[in-house]
C-alpha positions as CSV (number, residue, x, y, z in Angstrom):
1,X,-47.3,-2.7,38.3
2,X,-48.3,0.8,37.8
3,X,-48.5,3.4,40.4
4,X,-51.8,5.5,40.2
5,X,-52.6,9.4,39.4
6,X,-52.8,10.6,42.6
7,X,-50.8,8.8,45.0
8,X,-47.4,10.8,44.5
9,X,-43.9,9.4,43.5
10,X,-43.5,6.8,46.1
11,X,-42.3,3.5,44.7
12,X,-43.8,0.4,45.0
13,X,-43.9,-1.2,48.6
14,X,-40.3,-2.6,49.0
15,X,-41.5,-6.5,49.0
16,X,-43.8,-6.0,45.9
17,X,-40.6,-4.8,44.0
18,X,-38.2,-7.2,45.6
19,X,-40.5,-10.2,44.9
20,X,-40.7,-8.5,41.0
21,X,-36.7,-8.6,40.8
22,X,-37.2,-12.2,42.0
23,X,-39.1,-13.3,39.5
24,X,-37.5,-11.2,36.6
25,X,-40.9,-8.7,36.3
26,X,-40.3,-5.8,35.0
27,X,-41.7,-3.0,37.1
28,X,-43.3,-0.2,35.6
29,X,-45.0,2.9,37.5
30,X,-46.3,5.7,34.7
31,X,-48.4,8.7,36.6
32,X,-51.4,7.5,34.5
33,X,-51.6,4.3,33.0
34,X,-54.6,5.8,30.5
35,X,-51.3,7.9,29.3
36,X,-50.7,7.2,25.5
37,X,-47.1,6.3,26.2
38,X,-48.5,4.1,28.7
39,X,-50.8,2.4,26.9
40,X,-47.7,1.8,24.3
41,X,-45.2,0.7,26.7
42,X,-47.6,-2.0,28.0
43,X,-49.1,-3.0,24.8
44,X,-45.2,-4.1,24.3
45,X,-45.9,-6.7,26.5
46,X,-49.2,-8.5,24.7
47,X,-50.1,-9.5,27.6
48,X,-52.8,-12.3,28.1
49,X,-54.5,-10.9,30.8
50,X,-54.1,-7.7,33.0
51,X,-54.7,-8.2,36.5
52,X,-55.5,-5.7,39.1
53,X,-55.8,-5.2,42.5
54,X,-56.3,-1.8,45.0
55,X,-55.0,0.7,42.4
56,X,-57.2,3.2,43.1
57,X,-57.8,4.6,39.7
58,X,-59.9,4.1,36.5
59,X,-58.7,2.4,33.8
60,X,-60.1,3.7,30.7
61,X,-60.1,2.8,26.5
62,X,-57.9,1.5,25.5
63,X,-56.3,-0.1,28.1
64,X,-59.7,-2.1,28.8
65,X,-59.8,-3.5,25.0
66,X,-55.8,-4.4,25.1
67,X,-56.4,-7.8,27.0
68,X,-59.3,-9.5,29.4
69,X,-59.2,-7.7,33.0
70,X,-59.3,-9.0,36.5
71,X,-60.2,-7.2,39.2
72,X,-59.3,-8.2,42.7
73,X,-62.1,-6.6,45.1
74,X,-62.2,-6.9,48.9
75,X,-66.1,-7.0,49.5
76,X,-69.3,-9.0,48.5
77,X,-69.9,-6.4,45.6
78,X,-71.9,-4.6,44.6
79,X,-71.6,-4.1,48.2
80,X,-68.9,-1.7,49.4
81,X,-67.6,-0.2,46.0
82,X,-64.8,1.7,46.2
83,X,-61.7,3.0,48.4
84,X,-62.4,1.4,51.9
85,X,-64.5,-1.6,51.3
86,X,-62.8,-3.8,54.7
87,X,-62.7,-0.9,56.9
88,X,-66.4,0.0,55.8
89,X,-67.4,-3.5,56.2
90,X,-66.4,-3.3,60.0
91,X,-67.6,0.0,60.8
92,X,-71.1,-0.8,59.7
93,X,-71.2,-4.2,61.8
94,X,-71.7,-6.5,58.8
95,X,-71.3,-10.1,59.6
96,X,-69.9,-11.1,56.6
97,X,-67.4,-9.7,53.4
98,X,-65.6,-11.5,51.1
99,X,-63.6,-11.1,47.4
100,X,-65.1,-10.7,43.9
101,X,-63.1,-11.0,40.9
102,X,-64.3,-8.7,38.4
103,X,-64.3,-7.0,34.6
104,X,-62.6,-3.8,34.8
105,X,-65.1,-1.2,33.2
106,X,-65.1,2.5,33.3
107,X,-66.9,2.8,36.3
108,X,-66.1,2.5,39.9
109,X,-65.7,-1.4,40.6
110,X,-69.2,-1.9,38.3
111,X,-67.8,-3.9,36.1
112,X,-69.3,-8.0,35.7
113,X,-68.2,-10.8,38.4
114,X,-66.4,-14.3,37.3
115,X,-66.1,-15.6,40.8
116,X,-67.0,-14.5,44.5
117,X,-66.6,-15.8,47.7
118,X,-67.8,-15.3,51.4
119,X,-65.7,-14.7,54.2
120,X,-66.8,-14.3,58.0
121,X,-66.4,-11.6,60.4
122,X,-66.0,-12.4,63.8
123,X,-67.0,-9.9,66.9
124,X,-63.2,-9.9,67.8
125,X,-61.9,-9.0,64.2
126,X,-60.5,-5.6,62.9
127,X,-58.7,-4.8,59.9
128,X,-55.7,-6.3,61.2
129,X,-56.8,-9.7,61.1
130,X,-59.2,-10.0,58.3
131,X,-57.4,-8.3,55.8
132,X,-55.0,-10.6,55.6
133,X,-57.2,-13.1,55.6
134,X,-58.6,-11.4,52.4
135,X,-55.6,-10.9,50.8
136,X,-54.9,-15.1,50.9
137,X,-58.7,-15.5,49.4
138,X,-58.3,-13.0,46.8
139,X,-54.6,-14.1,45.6
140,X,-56.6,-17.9,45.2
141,X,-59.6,-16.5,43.6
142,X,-57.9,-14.8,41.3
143,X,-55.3,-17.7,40.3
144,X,-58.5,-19.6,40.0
145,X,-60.0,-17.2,37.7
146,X,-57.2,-16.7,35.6
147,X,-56.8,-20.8,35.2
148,X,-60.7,-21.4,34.4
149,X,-60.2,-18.3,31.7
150,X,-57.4,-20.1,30.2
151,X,-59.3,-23.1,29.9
152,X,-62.6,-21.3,28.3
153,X,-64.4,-22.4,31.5
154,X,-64.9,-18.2,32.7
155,X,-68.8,-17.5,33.6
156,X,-69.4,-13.9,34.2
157,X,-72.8,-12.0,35.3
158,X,-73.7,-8.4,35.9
159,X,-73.6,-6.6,39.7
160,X,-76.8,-5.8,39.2
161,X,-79.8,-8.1,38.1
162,X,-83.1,-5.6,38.6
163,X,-84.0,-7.1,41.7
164,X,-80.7,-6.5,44.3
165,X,-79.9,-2.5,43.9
166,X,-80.9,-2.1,47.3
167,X,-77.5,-4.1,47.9
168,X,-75.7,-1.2,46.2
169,X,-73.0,0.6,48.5
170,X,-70.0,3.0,48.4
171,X,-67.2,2.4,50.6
172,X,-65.8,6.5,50.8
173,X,-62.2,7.1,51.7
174,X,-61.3,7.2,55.4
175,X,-61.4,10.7,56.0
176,X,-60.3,12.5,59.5
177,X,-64.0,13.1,60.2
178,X,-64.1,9.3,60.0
179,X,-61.4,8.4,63.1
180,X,-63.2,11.0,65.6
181,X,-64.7,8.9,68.3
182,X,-67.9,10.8,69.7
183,X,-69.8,9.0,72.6
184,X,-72.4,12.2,72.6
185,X,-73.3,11.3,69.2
186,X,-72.8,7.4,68.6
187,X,-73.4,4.0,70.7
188,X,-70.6,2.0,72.4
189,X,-71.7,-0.6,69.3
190,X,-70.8,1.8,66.6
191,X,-68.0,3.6,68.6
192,X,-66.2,-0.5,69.2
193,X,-66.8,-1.2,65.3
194,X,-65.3,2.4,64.4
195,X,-62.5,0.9,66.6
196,X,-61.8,-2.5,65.1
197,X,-62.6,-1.2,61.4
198,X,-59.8,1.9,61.8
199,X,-57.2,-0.7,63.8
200,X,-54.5,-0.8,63.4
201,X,-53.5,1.2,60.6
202,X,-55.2,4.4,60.9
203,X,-56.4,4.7,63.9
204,X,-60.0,5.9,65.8
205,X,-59.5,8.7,67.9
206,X,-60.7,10.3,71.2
207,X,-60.8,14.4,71.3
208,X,-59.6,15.0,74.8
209,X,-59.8,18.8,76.5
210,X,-56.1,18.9,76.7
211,X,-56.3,19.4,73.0
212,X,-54.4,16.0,72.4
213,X,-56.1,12.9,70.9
214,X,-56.0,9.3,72.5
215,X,-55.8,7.0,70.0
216,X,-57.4,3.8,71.0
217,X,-56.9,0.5,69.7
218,X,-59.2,-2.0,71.5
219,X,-61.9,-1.8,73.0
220,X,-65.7,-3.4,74.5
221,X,-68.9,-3.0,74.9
222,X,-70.0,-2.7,78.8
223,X,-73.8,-3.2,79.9
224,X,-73.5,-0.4,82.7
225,X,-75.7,2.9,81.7
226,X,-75.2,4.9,84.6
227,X,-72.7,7.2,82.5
228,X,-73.7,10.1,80.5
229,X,-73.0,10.8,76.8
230,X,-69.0,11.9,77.3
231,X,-68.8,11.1,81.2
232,X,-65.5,9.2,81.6
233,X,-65.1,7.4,84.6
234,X,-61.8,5.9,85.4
235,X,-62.4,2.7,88.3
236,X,-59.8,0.3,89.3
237,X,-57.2,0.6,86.8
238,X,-60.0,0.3,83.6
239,X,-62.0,3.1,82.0
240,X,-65.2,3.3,80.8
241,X,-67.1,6.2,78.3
242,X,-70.7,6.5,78.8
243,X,-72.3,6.6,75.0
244,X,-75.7,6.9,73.8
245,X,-76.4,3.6,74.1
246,X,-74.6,1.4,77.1
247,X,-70.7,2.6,77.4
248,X,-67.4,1.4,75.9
249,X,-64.6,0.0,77.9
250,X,-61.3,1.3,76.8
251,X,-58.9,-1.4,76.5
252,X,-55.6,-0.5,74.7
253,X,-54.9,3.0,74.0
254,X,-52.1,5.3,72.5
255,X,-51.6,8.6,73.7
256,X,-50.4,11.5,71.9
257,X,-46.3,10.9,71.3
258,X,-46.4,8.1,73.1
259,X,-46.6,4.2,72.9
260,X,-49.8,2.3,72.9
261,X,-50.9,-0.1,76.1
262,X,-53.2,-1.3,77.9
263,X,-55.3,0.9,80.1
264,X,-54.0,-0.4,82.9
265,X,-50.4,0.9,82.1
266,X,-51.7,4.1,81.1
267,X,-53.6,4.9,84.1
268,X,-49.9,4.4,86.2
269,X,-49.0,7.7,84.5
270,X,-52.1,9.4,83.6
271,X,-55.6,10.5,84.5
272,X,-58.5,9.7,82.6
273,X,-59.0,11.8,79.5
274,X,-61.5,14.0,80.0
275,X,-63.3,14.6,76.5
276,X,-63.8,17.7,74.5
């Protein structure tokens, strides 16, 4: 494993590098793996295949001429290329993702496809549940792969055939921009997707006047429209947020410095946010 330019001198995530002691893997984290020395140092290995998966840089020549690649992606490419494919998938209220195993090229996840496979996403899931669930497909997938490769069984085809480029998409980093919640702005629909897409890693976020965010964590869609764009009206222990299109129960929230819980709890010791 190698640790991309970029993403400073933190090692490896402790259970990667105890499962790699485990198994007698040598662990191996250049600042570029497109380095010369790095290029030598795993050329030592010959390896038979290099497998990759969220690393979050290009490999370049001649790493991509040492050994076949496979590419572990997170979406139904050429959907969703790039840094945030799961969380991008949510937010824009697909119904569907999935993993493709791919031919590292120099290009942003453009490279061909050997195998692909559909996953569901349910109205109740965020990226707490499914990516999991996407991590289990992609390990098989790519086991698969690697087995049908070693047998000469390996079919690969391009992204792009001429007729699906309309399919094309570009999942962009999560940017702070990207966790502002903004009911003036954006439906309940888009604001509960936002929600489920951002939970519960990074978080989707309320401005409040009191110049303190409220994160919040879970959340639905309520048919009342008698709120305004930004109204907040707190009623029987439950919140709601008038949007542009119906309003958005809050459901679990986390304020500034403190725990998250339901809305319930948080009304005990709080009034409703108003929003900025």
């Amino acid at each position: 494993p190698a640790r991309p330019k970029g993403r400073g001198k933190k090692l490896l995530d402790p259970p990667v590098a105890e499962l790699a002691a485990e198994r007698g893997v040598a662990v191996f984290q250049p600042e570029s793996v497109n380095d010369a020395a790095a290029f030598e140092r795993i050329s030592q290995e010959r390896p038979q295949a290099i497998t990759v998966c969220a690393f979050g840089a290009i490999v370049k020549e001649p790493l991509l001429s040492l050994a076949p690649s496979f590419n572990v992606h997170p979406s139904l490419l050429p959907r969703w290329r790039g840094a945030a494919p799961i969380e991008r998938a949510i937010q824009a209220g697909d119904t569907q993702t999935g993993v493709t195993i791919m031919r590292l090229v120099e290009e942003l996840d453009a490279g061909p496809m050997c195998a692909q496979q559909t996953l569901p996403i349910g109205p109740q899931d965020d990226y707490g549940s499914l990516a999991p669930q996407l991590a289990s497909l992609g390990g098989r997938l790519l086991v698969e792969a690697l087995d049908a490769a070693d047998r000469g069984e390996d079919k690969w085809r391009e992204q792009l055939d001429g007729s699906n480029e309309a399919e094309l998409t570009y999942a962009e980093k999560i940017e702070r921009a990207d966790r502002l919640l903004d009911p003036r702005t954006q439906s309940a629909q888009q604001m509960g997707n936002t929600i489920r897409a951002l939970t519960p890693h990074i978080g989707a976020q309320l401005q409040t006047t009191s110049g303190d965010p409220l994160r919040v964590e879970a959340a639905r869609v309520d048919q009342r429209s008698d709120l305004r764009e930004g109204d907040v009206l707190a009623d029987d222990g439950r919140i709601f947020v008038g949007t542009t299109s119906l309003t958005l129960e809050l459901l679990r929230v986390k304020p500034a410095g403190g725990k998250a819980m339901d809305v319930e709890s948080f009304l005990r010791g709080n009034d409703a946010p108003q929003l900025a």
